[in-house]
C-alpha positions in Angstrom: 0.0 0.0 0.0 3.0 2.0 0.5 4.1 2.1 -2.2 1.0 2.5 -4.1 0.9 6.0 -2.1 4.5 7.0 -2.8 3.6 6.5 -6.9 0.7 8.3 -6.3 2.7 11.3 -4.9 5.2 11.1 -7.3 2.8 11.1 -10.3 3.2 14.9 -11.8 -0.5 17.0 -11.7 -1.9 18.9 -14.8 -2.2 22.1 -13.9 -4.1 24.5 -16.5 -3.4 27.2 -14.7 0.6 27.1 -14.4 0.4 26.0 -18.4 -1.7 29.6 -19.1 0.4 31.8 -17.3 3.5 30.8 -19.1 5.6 32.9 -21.8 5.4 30.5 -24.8 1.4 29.9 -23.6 1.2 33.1 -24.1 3.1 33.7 -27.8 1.0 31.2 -28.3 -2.2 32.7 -27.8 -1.2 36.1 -29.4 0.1 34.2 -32.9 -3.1 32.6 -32.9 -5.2 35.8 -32.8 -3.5 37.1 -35.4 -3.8 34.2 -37.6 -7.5 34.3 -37.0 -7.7 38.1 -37.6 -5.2 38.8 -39.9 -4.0 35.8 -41.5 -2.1 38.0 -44.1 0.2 39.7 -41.6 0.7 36.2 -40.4 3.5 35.2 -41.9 5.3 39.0 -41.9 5.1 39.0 -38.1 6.2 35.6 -37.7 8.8 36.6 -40.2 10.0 39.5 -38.0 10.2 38.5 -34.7 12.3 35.1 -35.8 14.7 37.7 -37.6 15.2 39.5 -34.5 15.3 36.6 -32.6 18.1 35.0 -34.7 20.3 38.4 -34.5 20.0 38.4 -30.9 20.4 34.4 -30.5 24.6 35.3 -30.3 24.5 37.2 -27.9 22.0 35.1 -25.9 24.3 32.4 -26.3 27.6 34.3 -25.5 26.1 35.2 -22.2 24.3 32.2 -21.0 27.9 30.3 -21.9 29.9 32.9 -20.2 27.5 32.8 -17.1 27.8 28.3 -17.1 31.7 28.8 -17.5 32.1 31.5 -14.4 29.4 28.8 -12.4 31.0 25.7 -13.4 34.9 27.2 -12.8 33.7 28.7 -9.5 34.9 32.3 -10.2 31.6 34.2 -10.1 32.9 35.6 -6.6 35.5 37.5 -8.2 33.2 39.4 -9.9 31.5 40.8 -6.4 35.0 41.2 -5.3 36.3 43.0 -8.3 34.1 45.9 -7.6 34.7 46.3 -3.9 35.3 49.5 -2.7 35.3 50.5 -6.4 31.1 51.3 -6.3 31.7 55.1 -7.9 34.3 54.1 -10.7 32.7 51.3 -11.4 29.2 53.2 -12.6 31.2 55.5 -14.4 33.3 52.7 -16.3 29.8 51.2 -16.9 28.1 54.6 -18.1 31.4 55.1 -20.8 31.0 51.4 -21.7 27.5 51.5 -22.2 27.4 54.8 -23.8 30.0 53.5 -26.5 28.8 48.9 -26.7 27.0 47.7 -30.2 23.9 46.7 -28.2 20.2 47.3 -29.1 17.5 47.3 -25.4 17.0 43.6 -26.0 20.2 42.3 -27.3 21.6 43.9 -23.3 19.7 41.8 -21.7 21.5 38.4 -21.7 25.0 40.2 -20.4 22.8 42.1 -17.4 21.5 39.2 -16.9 24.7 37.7 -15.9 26.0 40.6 -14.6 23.2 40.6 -12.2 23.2 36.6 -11.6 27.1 37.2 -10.4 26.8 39.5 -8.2 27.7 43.0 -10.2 27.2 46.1 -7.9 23.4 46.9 -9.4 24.3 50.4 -9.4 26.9 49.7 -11.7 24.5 47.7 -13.6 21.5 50.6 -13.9 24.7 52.5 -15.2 25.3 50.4 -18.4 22.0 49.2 -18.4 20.1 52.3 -19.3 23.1 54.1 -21.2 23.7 51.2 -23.6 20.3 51.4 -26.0 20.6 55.0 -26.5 23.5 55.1 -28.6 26.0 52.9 -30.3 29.1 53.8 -33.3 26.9 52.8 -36.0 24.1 54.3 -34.8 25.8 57.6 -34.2 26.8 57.5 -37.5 23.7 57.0 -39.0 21.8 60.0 -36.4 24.7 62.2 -37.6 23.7 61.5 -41.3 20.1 62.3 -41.1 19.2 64.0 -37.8 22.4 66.4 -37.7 25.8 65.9 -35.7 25.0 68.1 -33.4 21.9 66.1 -32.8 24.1 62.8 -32.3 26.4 64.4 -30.3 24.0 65.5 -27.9 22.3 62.5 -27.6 25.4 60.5 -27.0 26.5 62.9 -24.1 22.9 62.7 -22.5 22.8 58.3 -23.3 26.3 58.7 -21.0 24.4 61.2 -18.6 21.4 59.3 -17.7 23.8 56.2 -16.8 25.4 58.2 -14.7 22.0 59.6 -13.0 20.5 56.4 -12.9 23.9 54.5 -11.0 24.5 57.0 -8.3 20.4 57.0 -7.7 20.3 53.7 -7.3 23.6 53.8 -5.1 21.8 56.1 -2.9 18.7 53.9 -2.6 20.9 51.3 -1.8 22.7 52.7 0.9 19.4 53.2 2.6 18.9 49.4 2.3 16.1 49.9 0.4 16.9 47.3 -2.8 17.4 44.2 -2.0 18.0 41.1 -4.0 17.2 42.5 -7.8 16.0 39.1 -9.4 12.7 37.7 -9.8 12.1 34.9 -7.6 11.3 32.6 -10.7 15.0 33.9 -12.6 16.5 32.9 -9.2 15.2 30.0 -8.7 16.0 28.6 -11.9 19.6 29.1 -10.9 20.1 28.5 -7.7 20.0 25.0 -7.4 23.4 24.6 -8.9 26.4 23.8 -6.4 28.5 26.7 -5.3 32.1 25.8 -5.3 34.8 27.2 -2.9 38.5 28.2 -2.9 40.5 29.0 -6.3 38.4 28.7 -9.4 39.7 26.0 -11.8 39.3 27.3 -14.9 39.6 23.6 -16.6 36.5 22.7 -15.0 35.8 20.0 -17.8 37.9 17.5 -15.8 34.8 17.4 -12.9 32.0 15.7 -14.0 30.1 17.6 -11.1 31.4 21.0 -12.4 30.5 19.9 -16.3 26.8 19.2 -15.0 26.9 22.6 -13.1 28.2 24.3 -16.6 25.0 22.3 -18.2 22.6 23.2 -16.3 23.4 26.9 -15.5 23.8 27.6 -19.4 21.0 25.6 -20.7 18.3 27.1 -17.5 19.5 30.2 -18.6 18.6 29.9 -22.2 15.2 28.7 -21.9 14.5 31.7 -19.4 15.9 34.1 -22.0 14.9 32.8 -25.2 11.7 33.1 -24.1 11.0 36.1 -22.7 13.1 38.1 -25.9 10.7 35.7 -28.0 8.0 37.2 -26.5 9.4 40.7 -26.5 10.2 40.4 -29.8 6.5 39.3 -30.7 5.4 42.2 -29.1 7.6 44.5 -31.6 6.4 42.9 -34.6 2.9 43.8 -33.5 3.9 47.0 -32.9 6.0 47.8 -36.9 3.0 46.0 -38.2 -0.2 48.0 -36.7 0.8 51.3 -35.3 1.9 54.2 -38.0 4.1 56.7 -37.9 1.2 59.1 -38.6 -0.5 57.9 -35.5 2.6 59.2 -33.2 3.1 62.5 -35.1 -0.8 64.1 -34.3 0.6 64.1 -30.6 4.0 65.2 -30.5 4.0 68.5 -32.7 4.8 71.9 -31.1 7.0 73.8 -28.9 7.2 73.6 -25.3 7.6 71.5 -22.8 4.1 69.7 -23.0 5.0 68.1 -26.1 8.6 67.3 -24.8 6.9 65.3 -22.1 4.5 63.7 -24.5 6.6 63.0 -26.7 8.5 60.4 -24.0 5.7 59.0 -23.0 4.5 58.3 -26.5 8.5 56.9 -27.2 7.8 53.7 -25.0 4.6 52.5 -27.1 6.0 53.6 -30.4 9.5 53.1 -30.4 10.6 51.0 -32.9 14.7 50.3 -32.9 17.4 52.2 -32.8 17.6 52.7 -36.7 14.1 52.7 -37.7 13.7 55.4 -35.0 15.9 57.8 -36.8 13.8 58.6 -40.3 10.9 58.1 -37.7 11.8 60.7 -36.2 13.1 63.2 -38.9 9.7 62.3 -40.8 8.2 63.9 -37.3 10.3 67.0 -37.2 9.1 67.6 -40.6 5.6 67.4 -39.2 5.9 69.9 -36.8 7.9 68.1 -33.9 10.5 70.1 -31.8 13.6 69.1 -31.3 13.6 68.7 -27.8 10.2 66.7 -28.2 12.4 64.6 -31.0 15.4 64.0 -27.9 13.0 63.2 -25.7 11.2 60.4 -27.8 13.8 58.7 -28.6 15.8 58.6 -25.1 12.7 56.9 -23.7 12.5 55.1 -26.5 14.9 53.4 -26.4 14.7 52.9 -22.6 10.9 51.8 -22.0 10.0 50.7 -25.6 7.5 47.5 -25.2 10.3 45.0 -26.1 12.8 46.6 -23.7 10.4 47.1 -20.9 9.4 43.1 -21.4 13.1 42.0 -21.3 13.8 44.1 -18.2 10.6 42.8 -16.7 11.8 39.2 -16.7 14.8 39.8 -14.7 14.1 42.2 -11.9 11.6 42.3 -9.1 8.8 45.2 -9.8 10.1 47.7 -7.7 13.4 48.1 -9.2 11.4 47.7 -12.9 9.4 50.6 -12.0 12.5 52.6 -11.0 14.4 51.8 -14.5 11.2 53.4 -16.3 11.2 56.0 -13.6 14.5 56.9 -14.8 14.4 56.3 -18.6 11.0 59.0 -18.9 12.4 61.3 -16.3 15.7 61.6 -18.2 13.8 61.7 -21.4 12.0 64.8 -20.4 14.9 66.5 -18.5 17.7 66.2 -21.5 14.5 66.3 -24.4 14.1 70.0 -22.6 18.2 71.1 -21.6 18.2 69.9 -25.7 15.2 72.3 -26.3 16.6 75.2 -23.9 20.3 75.0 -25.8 19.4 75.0 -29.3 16.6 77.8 -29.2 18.7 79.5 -26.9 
């Protein structure tokens, strides 16, 4: 009878529920919808989202590996100890780096991620986290070409700025012992079951069949957590390209002051698009009557709180640090879319 019970309890339950309120359930769902609504857009937005996907999968898989190898070799505690003591250079390191790295909102999420896994000062983190969409060398390039070079330079000086703001507020929360653990419970859980090795790392972990399971599991748990959330996120912007216009954005952003400035950050996060499609977006607008402040503004909280960003950084911090990093991405859009506004009618 015994063991008839212990079967019993060992025999897995279907639970609907769980099954709905997953990521892939949901892609699901939305695919679906659309094939039933729109079955010609189908096949585009499909088309898009596994585009991005694949463009982003490096990275994803650069990260993941590099988080497995640190895990597995036991040297994710130098990291922590790196920045000791070094809190204040290290979020201005961060703010440069981030200010000046080839990385799109979503394609930074895999390296915080494992910045934030190992034990990174999250100051530090905010730093490069919000500085690194705004700007990049191509993408400077390309905003110098069409939008002006003093435009680019600006906004590369204000990407750099609002790391900067965002680190040493974050610092200062910190110090109050107001942040705790950043995570998610359900990102740190799918981590923490791995063993936690001691003493020197041993960087040719492949000789321990334990540490080769830890770099196994670590890297492929992290996968599956971020594949599927910059799936989703990257659903998300297909739906966006596909059924918002550019005409729809413009009717709210046009004229001076700083009303539209404001708006015109708040508008960025729905209607962002990317980094490049952004800039004839935007030079379309200021053709249409758009300031150039309100122009700065949209697209530093753009690139910030746009739907795919704002998913990504969902999945990997706790609410109250996810409302703080749009806190800072709108706030800084509206205070350097108006010093922008103030110095060039000025």
């Amino acid at each position: 009878m015994s063991d008839v019970t212990q079967g019993q309890k060992l025999r897995p339950k279907f639970n609907l529920l769980k099954i709905v309120k997953t990521v892939p359930f949901a892609i699901a769902v939305i695919l679906a919808l659309v094939a039933i609504l729109d079955p010609h857009q189908f096949g585009a937005i499909i088309a898009f989202a596994m585009s991005a996907f694949v463009r982003t999968l490096p990275f994803i898989l650069i990260a993941v590996g590099l988080i497995g190898f640190l895990k597995a070799t036991g040297a994710e505690a130098l990291i922590g100890r790196a920045f000791e003591g070094r809190e204040v250079q290290a979020i201005f390191l961060a703010a440069l780096i981030g200010g000046l790295s080839p990385f799109c909102s979503c394609q930074v999420i895999p390296f915080i991620a494992g910045l934030l896994t190992l034990g990174a000062p999250l100051s530090a983190v905010m730093a490069f986290w919000l500085s690194s969409p705004l700007i990049d060398p191509p993408s400077f390039v390309v905003t110098g070409s069409i939008l002006g070079w003093e435009f680019a330079f600006s906004k590369a000086v204000f990407a750099v700025s609002l790391g900067l703001l965002g680190g040493f507020a974050i610092k200062m929360i910190g110090n109050r012992g107001a942040i705790g653990n950043p995570l998610r419970e359900d990102y740190k859980a799918s981590t923490c079951g791995a063993a936690k090795f001691k003493g020197k790392p041993n960087w040719t972990f492949w000789r321990e069949e334990q540490r080769v399971d830890v770099f196994k599991k670590e890297s492929l748990a992290n996968l599956l957590f971020l594949g599927k959330w910059l799936a989703f996120a990257y659903v998300m912007e297909a739906l966006l390209v596909t059924y918002v216009p550019a005409s729809f954005v413009a009717q709210f952003v046009g004229g001076d002051g700083f009303v539209p400035i404001a708006i015109a950050a708040a508008v960025g996060a729905p209607a962002y698009l990317n980094g490049y499609a952004a800039i004839p977006l935007v030079d379309g607008l200021i053709g249409q009557g758009m300031s150039v402040g309100a122009a700065m503004s949209f697209m530093i909280a753009g690139s910030v709180s746009s739907i795919p960003a704002m998913t990504a950084v969902f999945s990997l911090v706790k609410r109250q640090l996810f409302a703080l990093y749009l806190v800072f991405g709108i706030a800084g859009a509206v205070l350097f879319g108006s010093i922008y506004q103030y110095l060039i009618v000025a």
